[in-house]
C-alpha positions in Angstrom: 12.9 6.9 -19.0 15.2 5.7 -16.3 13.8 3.7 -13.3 15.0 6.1 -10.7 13.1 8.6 -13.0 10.1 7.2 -13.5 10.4 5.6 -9.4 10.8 9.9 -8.9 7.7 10.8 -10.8 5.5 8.5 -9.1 6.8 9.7 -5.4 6.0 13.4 -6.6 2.5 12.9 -8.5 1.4 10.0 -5.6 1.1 7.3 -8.3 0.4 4.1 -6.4 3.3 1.9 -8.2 4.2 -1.0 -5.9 2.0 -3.2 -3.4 3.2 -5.7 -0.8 0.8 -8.1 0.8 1.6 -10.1 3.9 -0.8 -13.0 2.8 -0.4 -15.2 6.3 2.2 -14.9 9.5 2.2 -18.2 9.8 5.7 -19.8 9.3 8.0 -23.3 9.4 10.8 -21.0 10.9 11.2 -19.2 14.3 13.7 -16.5 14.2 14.3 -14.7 16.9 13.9 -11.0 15.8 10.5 -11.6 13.6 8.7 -8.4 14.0 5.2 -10.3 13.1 2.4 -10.4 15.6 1.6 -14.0 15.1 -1.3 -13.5 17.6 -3.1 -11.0 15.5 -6.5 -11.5 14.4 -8.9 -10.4 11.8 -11.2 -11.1 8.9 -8.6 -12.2 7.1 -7.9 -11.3 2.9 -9.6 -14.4 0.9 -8.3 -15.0 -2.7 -11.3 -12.8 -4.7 -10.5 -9.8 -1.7 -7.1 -10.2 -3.1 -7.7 -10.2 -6.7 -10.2 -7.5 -7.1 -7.8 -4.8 -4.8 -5.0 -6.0 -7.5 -7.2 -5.1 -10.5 -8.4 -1.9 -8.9 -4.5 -0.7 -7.9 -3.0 -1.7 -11.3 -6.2 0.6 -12.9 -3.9 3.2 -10.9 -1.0 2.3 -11.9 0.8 -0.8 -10.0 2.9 -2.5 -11.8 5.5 -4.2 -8.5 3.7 -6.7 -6.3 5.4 -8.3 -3.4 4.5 -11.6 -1.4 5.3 -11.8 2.0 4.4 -13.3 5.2 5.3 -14.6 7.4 6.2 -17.3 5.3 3.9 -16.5 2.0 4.5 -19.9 1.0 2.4 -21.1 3.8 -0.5 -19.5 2.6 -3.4 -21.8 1.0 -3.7 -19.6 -2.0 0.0 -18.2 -2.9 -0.2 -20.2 -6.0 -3.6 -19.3 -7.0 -2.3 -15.7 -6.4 0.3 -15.6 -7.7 -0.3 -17.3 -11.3 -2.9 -14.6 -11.4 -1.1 -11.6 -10.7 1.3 -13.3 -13.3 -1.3 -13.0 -16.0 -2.0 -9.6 -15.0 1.4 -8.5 -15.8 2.2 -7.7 -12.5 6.0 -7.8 -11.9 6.6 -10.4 -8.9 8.5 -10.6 -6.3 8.8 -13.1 -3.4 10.5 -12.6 -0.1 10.3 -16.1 1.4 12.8 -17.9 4.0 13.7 -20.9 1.7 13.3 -23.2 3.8 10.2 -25.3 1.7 12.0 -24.4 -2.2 13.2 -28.1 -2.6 13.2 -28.4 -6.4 9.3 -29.5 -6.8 8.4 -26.1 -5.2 11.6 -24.6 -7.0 9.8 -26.3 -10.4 6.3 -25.5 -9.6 7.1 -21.9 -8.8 8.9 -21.3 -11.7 6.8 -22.4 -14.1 3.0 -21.2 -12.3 4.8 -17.4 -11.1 7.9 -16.8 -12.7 9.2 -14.1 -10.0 11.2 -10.9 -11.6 13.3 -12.1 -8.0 13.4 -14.2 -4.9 14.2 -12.3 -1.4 16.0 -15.1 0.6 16.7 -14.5 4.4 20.6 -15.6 5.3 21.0 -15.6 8.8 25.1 -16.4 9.5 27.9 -17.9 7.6 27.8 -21.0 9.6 25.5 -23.8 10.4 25.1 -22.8 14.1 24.8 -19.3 13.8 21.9 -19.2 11.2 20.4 -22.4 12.9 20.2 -20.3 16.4 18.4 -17.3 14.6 16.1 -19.6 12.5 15.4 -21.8 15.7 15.0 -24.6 13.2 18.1 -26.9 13.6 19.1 -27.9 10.2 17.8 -25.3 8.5 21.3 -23.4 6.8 22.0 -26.8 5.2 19.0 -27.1 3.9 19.2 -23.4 2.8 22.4 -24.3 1.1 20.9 -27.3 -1.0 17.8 -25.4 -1.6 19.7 -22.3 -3.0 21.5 -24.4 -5.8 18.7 -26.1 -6.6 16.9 -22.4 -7.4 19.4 -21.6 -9.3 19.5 -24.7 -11.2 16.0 -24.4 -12.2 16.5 -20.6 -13.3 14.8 -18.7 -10.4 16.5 -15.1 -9.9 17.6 -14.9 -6.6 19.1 -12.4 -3.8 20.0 -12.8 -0.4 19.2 -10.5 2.1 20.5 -11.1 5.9 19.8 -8.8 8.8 23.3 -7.8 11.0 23.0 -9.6 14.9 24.6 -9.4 17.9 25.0 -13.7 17.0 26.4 -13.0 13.4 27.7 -10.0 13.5 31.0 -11.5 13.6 30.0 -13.2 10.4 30.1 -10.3 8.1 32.7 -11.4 5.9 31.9 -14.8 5.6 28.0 -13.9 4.9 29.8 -12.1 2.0 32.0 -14.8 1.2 29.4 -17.5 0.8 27.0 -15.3 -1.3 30.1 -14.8 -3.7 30.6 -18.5 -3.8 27.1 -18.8 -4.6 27.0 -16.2 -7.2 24.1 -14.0 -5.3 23.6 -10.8 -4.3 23.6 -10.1 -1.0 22.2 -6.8 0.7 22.4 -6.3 5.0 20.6 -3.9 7.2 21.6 -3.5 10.6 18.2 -2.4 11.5 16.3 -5.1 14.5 12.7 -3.5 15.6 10.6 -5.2 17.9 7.8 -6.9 17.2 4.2 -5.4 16.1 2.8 -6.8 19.4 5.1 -4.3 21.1 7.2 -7.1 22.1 10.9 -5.4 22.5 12.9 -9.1 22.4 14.0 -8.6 19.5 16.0 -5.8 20.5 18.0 -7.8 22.7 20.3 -9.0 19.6 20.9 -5.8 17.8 24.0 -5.3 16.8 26.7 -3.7 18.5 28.1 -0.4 17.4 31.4 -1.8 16.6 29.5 -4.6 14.3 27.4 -1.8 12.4 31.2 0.0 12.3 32.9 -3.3 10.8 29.9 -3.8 7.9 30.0 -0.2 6.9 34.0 -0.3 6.8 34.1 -3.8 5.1 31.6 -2.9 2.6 33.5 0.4 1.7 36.1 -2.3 0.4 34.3 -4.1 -2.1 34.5 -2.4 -5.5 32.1 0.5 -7.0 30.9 -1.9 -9.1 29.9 -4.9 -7.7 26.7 -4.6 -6.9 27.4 -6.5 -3.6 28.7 -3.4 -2.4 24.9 -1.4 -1.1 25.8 0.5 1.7 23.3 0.8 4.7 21.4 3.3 2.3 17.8 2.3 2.6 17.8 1.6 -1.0 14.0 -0.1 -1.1 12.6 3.2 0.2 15.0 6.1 0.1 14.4 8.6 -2.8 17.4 9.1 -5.3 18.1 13.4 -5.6 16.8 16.3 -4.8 14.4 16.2 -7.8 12.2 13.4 -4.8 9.8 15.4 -2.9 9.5 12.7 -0.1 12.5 10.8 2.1 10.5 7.4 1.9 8.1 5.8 -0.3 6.1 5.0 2.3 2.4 6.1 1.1 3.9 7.9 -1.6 4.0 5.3 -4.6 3.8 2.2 -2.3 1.5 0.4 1.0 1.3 -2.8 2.7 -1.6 -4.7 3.1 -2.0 -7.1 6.4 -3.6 -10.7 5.9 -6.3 -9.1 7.3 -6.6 -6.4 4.6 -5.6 -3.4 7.0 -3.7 -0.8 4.1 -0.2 0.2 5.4 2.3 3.2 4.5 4.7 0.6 4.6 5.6 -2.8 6.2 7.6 -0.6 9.0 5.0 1.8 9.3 2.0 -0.3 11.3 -0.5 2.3 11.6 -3.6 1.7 9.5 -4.9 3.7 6.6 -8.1 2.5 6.3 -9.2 -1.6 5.7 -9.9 -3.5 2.5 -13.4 -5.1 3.8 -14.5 -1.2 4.0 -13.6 0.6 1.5 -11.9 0.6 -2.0 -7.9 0.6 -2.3 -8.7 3.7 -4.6 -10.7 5.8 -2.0 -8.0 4.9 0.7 -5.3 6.3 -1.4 -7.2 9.2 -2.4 -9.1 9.8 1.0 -7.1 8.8 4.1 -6.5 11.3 6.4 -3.7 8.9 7.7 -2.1 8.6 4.4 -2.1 12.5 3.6 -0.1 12.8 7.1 2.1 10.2 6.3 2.8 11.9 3.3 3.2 15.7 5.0 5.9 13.8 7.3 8.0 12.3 4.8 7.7 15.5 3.4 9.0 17.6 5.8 11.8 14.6 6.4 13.4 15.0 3.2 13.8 18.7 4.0 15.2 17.6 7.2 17.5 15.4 6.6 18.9 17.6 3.2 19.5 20.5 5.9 21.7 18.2 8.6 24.4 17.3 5.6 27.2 15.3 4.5 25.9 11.7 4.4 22.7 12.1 6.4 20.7 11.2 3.1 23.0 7.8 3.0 21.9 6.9 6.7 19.0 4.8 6.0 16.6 6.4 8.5 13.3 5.0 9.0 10.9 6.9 10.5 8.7 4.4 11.0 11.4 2.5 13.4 12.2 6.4 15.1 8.0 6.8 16.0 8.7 2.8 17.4 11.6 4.3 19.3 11.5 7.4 20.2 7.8 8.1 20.1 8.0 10.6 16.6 8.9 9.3 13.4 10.4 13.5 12.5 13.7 12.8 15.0 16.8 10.5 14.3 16.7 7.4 16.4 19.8 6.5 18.4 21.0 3.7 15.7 20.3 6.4 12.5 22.9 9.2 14.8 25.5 6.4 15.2 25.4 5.0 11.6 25.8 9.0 10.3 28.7 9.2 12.6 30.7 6.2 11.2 29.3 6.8 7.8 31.0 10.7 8.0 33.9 9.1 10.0 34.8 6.5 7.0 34.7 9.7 4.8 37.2 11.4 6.4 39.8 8.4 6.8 39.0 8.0 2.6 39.9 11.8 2.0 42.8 12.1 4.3 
């Protein structure tokens, strides 16, 4: 069976096949557009919380687990976690900033997790540029040497940068460098504001003219090289009309808070039910919320099949459109303007 097959048939049947956990927002960075609420409190997830909810969801059928943060290297038991869901079987991934990978952490996590992939946040092609997002001075050249060491020591790695207002001008040389270093590199355009409601973030989304130069510039990179994602929304989009649902989003996968409130997704902040309460299985098979997420995304794929060419390409979150525009069921300004220049680019290509 082919992944986007299988991927399909656990959409459709509501087969819980992925898990992310935001194990602490604590971080050595300070970028700008974080969406975390660092002031949030809780009882927070303890080690045995964690690894009874993993045994439970891969009874169900998990087989994807993502760390997160924050920074989830700045959590107390990431190792201890992570070497566990290892021997589970658990396929692992790692979104982290970098910043702490010198090679004994580069060593150590290599030989204790052995990720499927490492998620690295690029934010510019220059020193000053990624340093003024980070808020860290020092930290892209630190990136840089800690990048060749991961790859040195074998670690599978991607790049994933967020488009700016501050590096939007970047675009070609965040492409460049990942080339240079041999890495894949995947951009969104998409800033929200922070879960604490805090819209600051917002104040460095990118123009429409930046969103217009990615889509155009990427439309130049060959079919094949698998640098070449558009703004597709390929983590949570389905792949054909054989997908019941637009997202994933409580439909194979959920998020889980360091305080062990269940999420439709790491967009989508509205709880399902809590950890400390109740079972990961009678959440998925109970929730009220989830079975409305569900019914949304639903009715979204219908949507968004019935308004055409390229609408399915769009990469709209509803998650971001309920932030927005107050109902995740209505294109938010950004997702109307990305269609546009996404049918736009279509028509210059067939004329």
């Amino acid at each position: 069976m082919r992944y986007k097959d299988l991927m399909a048939e656990t959409w459709n049947r509501h087969i819980l096949f992925s898990l992310m956990l935001e194990l602490t927002y604590s971080c050595n960075l300070e970028c700008f557009y974080c969406y975390n609420d660092v002031e949030a409190t809780g009882q927070r997830m303890e080690l045995h919380h964690y690894l009874g909810f993993l045994r439970e969801a891969q009874s169900m059928g998990a087989m994807n687990l993502t760390l997160t943060g924050g920074e989830p290297l700045a959590s107390p038991i990431f190792f201890d976690l992570g070497q566990a869901a290892k021997d589970m079987g658990l396929v692992i991934r790692i979104k982290t900033n970098g910043h702490s990978l010198d090679e004994a952490m580069a060593l150590r996590i290599k030989k204790e997790i052995d990720p499927f992939n490492l998620d690295i946040s690029l934010h510019g092609a220059r020193p000053e540029t990624h340093d003024r997002q980070t808020r860290v001075p020092g930290s892209f050249e630190r990136l840089m040497q800690n990048l060749q060491t991961m790859r040195e020591v074998g670690l599978r790695v991607q790049l994933n940068a967020v488009l700016t207002a501050w590096n939007e001008h970047e675009i070609e040389g965040m492409y460049r460098l990942a080339d240079d270093l041999g890495l894949r590199l995947q951009m969104s355009s998409q800033v929200s504001a922070r879960d604490d409601g805090n819209r600051d973030p917002l104040d460095i989304a990118p123009s429409l003219e930046g969103v217009e130069r990615l889509l155009a510039f990427q439309k130049t990179l060959r079919p094949t090289n698998e640098r070449a994602d558009e703004l597709t929304g390929a983590d949570c989009e389905g792949d054909g009309p054989q997908v019941k649902q637009h997202c994933g989003a409580g439909a194979s996968s959920i998020t889980v808070d360091p305080f062990g409130n269940v999420l439709p997704c790491v967009q989508w902040r509205q709880p399902l039910g809590n950890l400390h309460e109740q079972s990961i299985s009678k959440i998925w098979a109970n929730s009220t919320r989830l079975a409305e997420v569900r019914q949304i995304t639903t009715d979204l794929k219908r949507t968004v099949n019935e308004m055409g060419p390229k609408a399915d390409k769009v990469g709209f979150c509803p998650a971001l459109a309920e932030q927005i525009e107050g109902t995740p069921l209505t294109f938010d300004k950004a997702s109307w303007e990305r269609l546009k220049i996404l049918r736009d680019l279509a028509e210059t290509k067939d004329s």
